[in-house]
N, C-alpha and C positions, 0 to 999 in steps of 0.2 A: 797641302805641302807633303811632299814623300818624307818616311821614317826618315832619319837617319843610316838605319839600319839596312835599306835598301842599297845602301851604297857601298855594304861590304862582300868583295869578293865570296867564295862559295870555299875557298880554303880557309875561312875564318872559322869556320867550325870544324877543320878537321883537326884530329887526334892525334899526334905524335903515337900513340899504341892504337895502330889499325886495326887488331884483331876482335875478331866478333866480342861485343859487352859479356856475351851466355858464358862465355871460356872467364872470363876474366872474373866475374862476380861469383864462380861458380861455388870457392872456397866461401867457407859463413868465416864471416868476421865479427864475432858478440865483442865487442868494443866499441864504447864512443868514443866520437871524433873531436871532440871539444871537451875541455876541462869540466870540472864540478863549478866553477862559482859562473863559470858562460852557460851550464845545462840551468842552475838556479834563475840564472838571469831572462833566458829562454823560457822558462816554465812560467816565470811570473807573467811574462807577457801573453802566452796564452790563455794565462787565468781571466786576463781583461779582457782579452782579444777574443776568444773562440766562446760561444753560446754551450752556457749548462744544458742539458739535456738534447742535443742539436745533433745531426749525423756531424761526425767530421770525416774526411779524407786525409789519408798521411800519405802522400805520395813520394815516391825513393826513400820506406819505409828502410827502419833495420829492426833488428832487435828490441829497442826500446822508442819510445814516441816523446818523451819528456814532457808528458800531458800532466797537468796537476792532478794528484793521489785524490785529494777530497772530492775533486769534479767529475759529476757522473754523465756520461755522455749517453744520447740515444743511441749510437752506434759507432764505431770507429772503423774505417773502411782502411786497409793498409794496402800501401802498392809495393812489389820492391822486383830484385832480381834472385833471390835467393832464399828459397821455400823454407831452411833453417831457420834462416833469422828472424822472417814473418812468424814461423810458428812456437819461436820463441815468445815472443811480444805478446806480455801479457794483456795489454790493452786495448789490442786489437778483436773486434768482436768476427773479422772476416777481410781476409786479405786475397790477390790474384797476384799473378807474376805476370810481367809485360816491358819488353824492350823498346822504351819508350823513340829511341832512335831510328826504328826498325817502323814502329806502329803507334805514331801520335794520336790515335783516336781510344778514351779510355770506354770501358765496356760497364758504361751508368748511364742512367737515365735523366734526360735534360731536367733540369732546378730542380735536382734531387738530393745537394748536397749541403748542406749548411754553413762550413766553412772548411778551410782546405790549407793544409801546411805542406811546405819545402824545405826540408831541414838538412843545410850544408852538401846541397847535390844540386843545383840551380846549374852548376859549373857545368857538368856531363852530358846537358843536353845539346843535340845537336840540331834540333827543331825547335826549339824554345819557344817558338810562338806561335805554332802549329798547335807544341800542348799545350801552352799556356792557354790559347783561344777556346779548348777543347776543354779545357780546367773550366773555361767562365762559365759553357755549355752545362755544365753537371749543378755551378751553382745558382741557389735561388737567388734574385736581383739585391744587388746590397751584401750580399754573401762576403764574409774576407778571405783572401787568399794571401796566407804569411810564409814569407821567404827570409829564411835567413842566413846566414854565409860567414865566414871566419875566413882565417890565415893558412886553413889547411885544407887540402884534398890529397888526390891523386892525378899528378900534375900530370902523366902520361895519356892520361882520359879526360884530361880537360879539355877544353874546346882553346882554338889558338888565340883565339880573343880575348876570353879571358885571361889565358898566361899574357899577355902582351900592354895589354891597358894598365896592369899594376891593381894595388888596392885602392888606388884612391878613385878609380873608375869604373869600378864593381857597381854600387850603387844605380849610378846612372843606367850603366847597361843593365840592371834587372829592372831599372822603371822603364825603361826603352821596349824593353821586349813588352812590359805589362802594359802600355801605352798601345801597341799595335796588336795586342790580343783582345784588345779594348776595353780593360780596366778602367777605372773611374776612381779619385779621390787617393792618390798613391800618397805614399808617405813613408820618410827614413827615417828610421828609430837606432840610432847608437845606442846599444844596450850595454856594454860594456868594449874601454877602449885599448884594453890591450896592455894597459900596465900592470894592472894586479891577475891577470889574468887573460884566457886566449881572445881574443877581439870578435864582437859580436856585432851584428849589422842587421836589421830586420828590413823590408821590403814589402810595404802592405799596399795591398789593390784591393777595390770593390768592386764584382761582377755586375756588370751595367744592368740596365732595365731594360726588360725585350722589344 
């Protein structure tokens, strides 16, 4: 049975701000995107989710990873657009810059990663399952890949899909995409829903068995 996602036009992932991402991201922005009690909430889920001592990947790094303080990782691999911000992040043990729009294929070695986060930038891809597939590539079989997404971006860089579905369709379309990059065992975790706080959505896949 064909995705879903087969069935959407090619202007569903353009941009309202057509201008190259390298101009756009070129300013460092050292700010989070989500409140402190949604980073809290995010980090706890890490703490269960992502393997102590394990490489992780932070892909559409910034400045900080909201990785738990006491957990020490093998390695933390950061992706971003903006060589400030990566080299800000102290958690990062080694980061690249790459327009993931531009160049869905990332520059690691097949089941080389252990688990892999997306932190509130899921929205700006324009090949979502080009990387997403290329994500499962890197990780070893059973590996988690966590996505998570709130109430805020940069609506001009979002993809028209996204702005158009609403929030209560977010969800779905990040399992859609992880279902055809062919993840395995997906799962939505409401982390926090918005009232005391900015709303938090997790998005877990397991990279399949080769």
């Amino acid at each position: 049975m064909a995705s879903p996602l087969s069935q959407l036009p090619p202007e569903a992932f353009a941009k309202e701000d057509a201008r190259d991402d390298a101009e756009f991201y070129a300013e460092a922005r050292l700010k989070t995107h989500i409140d402190d009690l949604a980073i809290a909430a995010l980090t706890d889920f890490y703490r269960q989710a992502l393997p102590a001592g394990g490489v992780v990947l932070d892909l559409m790094s910034s400045w900080v990873s909201h990785l738990p303080e006491e957990v020490a990782y093998g390695e933390v691999i950061g992706h971003g657009m903006n060589a400030q911000e990566l080299a800000a992040n102290p958690r990062l043990s080694r980061g690249f810059l790459q327009d993931l729009n531009r160049a869905p294929t990332l520059p690691l070695d097949d089941a080389s990663i252990d688990a892999a986060m997306i932190c509130v930038g899921i929205q700006y891809l324009q090949q979502p399952v080009a990387v997403l597939a290329d994500v499962a590539r890197t990780l070893r079989p059973g590996a988690p890949l966590v996505v998570s997404y709130s109430n805020r971006c940069f609506p001009t860089k979002a993809v028209a899909v996204w702005r158009d579905i609403g929030p209560q369709g977010h969800a779905r379309l990040i399992a859609l995409y992880l279902e055809a990059a062919g993840f395995t065992g997906i799962e939505v975790h409401r982390l926090m829903d918005g009232r005391a706080s900015d709303p938090l959505t997790v998005v877990m896949g397991r990279a399949p068995a080769p």
